[in-house]
N, C-alpha and C positions, 0 to 999 in steps of 0.2 A: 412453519412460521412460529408455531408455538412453542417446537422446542427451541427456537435462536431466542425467543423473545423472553419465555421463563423466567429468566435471570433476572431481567429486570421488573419484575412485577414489586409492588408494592401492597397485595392483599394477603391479611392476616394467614389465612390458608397454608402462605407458605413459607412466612417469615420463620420457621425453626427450622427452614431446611437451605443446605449450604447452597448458594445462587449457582455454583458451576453444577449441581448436579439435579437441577429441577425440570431439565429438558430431558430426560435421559429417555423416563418414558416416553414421551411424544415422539421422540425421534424412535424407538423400538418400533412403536407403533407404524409411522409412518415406512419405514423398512418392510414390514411386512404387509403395509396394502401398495407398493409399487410393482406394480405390473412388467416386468420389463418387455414385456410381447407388445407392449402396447404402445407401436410403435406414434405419437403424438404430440403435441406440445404441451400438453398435461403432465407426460412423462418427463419431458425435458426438464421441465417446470421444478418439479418433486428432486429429479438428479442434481439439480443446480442447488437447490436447498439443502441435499442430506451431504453435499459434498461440503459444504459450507459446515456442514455440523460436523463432519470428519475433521476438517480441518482446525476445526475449534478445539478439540481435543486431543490434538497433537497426530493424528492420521494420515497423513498425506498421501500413503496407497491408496487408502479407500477412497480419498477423494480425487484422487487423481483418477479411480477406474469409474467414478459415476461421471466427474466432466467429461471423459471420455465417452460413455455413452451419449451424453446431451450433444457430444459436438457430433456425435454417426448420428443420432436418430435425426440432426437437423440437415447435416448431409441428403438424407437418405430422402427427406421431405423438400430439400432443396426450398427450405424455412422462407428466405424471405421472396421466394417467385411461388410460394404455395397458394392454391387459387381460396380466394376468399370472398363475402359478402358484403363486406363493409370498410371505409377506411379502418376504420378501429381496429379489425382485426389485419389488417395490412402492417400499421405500424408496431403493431406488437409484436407482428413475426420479424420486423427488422429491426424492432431493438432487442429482441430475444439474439438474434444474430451477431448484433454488433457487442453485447454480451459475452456474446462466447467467445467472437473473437479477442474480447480481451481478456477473457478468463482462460483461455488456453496459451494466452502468454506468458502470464505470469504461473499457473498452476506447472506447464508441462516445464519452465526453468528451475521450478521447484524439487523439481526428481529427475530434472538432467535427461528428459526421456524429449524425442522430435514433438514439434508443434502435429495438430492435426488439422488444424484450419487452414486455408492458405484466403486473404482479403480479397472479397469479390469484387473488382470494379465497379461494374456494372447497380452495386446496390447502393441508392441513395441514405444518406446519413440519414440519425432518426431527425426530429421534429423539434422544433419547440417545444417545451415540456409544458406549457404553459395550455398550447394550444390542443398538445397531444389532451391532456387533464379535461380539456373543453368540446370534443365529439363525444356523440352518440352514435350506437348501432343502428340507429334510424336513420340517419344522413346515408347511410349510405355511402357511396364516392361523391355523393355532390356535396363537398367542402372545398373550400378555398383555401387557403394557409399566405396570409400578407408573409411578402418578402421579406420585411423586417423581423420575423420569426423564422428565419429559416436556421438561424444560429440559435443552437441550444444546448445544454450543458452535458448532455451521454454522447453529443458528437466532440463537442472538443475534448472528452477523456480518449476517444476513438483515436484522435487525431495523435496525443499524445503517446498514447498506448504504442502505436506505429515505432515513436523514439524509441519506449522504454526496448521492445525486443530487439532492437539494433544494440542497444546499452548492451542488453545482458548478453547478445553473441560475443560484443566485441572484449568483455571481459571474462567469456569464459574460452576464446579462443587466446585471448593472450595468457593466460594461466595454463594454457595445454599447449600449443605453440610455440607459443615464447616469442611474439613478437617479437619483431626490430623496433626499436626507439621513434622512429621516422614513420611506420607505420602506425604506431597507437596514435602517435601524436595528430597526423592526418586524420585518423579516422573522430579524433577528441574535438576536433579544431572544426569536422563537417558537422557531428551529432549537437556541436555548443550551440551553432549557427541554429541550424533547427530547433535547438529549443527556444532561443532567441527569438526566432522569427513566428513560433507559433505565440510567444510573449506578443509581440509588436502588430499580429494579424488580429489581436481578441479584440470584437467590441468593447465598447465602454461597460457596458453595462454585465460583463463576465468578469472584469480585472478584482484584482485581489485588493476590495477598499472595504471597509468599514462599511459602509454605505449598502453596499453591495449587497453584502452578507444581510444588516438587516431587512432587505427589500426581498433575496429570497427566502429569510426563514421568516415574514411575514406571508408567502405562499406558500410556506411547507415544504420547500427544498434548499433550507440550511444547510444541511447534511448532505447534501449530493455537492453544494456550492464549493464547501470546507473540499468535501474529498477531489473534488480537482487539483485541489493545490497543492495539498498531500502528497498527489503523484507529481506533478510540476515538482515541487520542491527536491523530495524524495528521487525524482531520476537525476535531477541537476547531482544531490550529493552522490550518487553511485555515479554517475560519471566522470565527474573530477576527484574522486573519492586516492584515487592512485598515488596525486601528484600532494599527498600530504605526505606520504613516506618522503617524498624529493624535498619535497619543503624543508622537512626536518633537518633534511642534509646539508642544505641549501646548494643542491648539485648544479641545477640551471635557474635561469631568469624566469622562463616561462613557467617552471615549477610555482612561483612563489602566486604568479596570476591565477593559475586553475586552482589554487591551494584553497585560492582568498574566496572563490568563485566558489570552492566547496563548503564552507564556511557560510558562504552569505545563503546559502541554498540551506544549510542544518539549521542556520540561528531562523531564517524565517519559515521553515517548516514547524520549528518549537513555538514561535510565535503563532502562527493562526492556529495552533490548538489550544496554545489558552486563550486566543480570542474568540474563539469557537466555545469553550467555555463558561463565556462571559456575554452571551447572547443567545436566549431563551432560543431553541430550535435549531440549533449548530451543533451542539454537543457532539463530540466523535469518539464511541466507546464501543467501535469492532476492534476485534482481535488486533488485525494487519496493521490496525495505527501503535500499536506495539512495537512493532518489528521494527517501521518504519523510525518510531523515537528512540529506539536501541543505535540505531544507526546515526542519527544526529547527534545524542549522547556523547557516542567515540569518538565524533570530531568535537564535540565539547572537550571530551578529554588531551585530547591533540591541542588543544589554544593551554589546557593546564601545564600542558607540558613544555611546551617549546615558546608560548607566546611569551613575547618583548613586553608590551606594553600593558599596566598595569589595571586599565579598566576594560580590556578586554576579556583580562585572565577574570578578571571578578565577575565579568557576563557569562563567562563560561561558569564560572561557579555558578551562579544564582540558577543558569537553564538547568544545568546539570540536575541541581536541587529539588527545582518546578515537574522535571521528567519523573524522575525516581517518584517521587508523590502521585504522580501520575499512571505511572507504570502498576504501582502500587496498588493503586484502585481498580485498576484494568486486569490487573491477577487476581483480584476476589470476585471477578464473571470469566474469566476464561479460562481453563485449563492451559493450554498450547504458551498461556504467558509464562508459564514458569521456565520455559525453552527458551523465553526472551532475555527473562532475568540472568536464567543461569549464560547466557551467552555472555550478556554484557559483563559479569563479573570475571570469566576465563579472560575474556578480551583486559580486563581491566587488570588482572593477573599478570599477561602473558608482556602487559605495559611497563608492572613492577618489575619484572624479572627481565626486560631486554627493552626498554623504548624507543631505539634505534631502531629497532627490526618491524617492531609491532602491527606497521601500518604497512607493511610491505604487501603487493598486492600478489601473494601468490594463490594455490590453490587452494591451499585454508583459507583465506580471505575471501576470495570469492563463495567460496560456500556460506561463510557469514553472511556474506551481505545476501546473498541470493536463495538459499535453501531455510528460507526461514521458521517450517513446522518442524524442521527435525534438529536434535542436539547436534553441534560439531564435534568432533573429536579435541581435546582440551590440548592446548600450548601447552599449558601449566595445570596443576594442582591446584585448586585455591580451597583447598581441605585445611587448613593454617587459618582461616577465618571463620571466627566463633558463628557470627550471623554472616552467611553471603549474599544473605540480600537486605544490605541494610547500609545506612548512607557511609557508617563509621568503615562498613568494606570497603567502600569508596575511595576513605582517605579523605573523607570530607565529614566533617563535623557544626552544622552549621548552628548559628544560637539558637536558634526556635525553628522549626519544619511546620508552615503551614501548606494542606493540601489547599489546591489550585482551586 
């Protein structure tokens, strides 16, 4: 924890030393007291963290080979039926579980390598978080949990997480495949539906409002609130992410619907992070909200390009502006952002030098949007730009750049 959190410290101690390299120790450290014989939730624990810290700095073997220990060692404990003394340690082994199964979806798409979890039926969603925060080891199992807490914010990322790896098979099987047209489109038409219907299933008091937000970062889960929607948002644009190359074309009708559908899903993912921003205990400044605003970015870039109407092209301008600022700051804690930056500008390259093509969703694209701790292999050059990572690369020059 120490070495994620480093970064952001604010004691004189370590204010002459660069923030991305003040974990470096802690994390040495913690590598060398993990036991790997030890087979535990201890160990789980420490693997999920140091993989975290691999991934921060641009490592995705390394991290892919510790979540892969955490997901055998919970295997091998059969994690969330492991006998225990208390609820409290009951729901920790199933939200340690339901954890991993979301971290072995998005990690093992990352390097292209098989899932290793497969979703237990049988295991009940975590808790209310609320409620979870509210046992003691002294209760025992005799607690109660009111119905009205059974919806809680690690179950509906579960719930979502489910989409996400449908998303990522069905776009890395059409880039390796080559689906038929009739096929993507089925499978686009059943994925929108679900994410529609897990929009339409959320209580009130989960939805993406204002309100919302500040009532959980007055409990201290701002930031778990924000990162729901992150991913809500963030799968909608990888899944209609396709049909902006058609757009472009303007080859079919239903093109121009999932286009717009991608669009509304970048422009309000860029929105709840500066609303996240802008309310004490939301802030979002892990790495992956990088990745994620590199990818909203590009369809900003897509309204630059091809957009009709004149106040849309200026919104895109303005996100465009608010990201880069953003990104900005999120590269002076993370290593692995400079992967981000340098992506968005190939991308932003590969835009100058062929627009038509750019969005096209083949096997390079998919790696874009999906392999996000490692460099892609470059469309283009952008060695012809003095600064590449600065707004003027962009092609945008705006009067004054204020950060967010």
């Amino acid at each position: 924890m120490m070495a994620l959190s480093a970064r952001f410290s604010t004691s004189s101690h370590v204010s002459g030393t660069d923030p991305r390299e003040r974990g470096r120790g802690y994390a040495k450290e913690c590598e060398r007291l993990l036991d790997w014989n030890d087979v535990s939730l201890t160990t789980i624990q420490a693997c999920v963290l140091l993989g975290a810290i691999a991934i921060t700095n641009g490592n995705p073997a390394s991290e892919s080979i510790h979540y892969a220990v955490a997901c055998r060692i919970a295997q091998l404990l059969d994690l969330p039926n492991c006998p225990v003394t208390s609820r409290v340690d009951q729901e920790v082994n199933i939200r340690m579980w339901w954890s991993l199964n979301m971290i072995d979806v998005w990690s093992s798409s990352g390097v292209r390598l098989p899932r290793l979890l497969t979703p237990k039926e049988d295991v009940p969603p975590p808790m209310d978080e609320i409620a979870f925060l509210g046992l003691t080891r002294s209760q025992g199992f005799d607690v109660t949990i009111e119905k009205k807490q059974q919806s809680s914010l690690l179950a509906e990322m579960v719930r979502l997480n489910r989409i996400l790896l449908q998303i990522n098979d069905l776009n890395i099987r059409a880039s390796e495949r080559e689906l038929d047209a009739e096929t993507i489109l089925s499978n686009v038409e059943n994925l929108s539906k679900q994410l529609d219907m897990w929009l339409e299933e959320l209580p009130d008091h989960i939805r993406d409002t204002r309100r919302n937000m500040e009532r959980y970062a007055a409990q201290g889960l701002g930031r778990v609130f924000v990162a729901i929607y992150l991913g809500y948002y963030h799968y909608g644009q990888m899944l209609f992410y396709r049909f902006l190359h058609e757009d472009s074309q303007r080859l079919t009708t239903h093109a121009r619907h999932y286009a717009e559908k991608c669009k509304q899903h970048a422009g309000s993912l860029c929105d709840i992070v500066y609303a996240s921003d802008e309310v004490p205990g939301c802030d979002v400044k892990y790495n992956m909200v990088g990745h994620v605003l590199v990818i909203a970015s590009t369809v900003q870039i897509h309204s630059l390009l091809f957009e009709a109407d004149d106040s849309n092209v200026t919104k895109a301008k303005t996100r465009l502006e608010k990201n880069f600022c953003f990104l900005t700051r999120l590269r002076d804690l993370w290593p692995t952002l400079d992967f981000c930056m340098d992506r968005l500008m190939a991308f932003h390259e590969a835009c100058r030098n062929s627009a038509d093509t750019s969005f096209r969703m083949d096997r390079w694209m998919v790696r874009f949007l999906v392999e996000f701790a490692s460099p892609v292999s470059d469309k283009t050059s952008n060695s012809n730009v003095d600064n590449p990572w600065s707004l003027a690369g962009l092609g945008i020059t705006p009067p004054e750049m204020e950060a967010i």
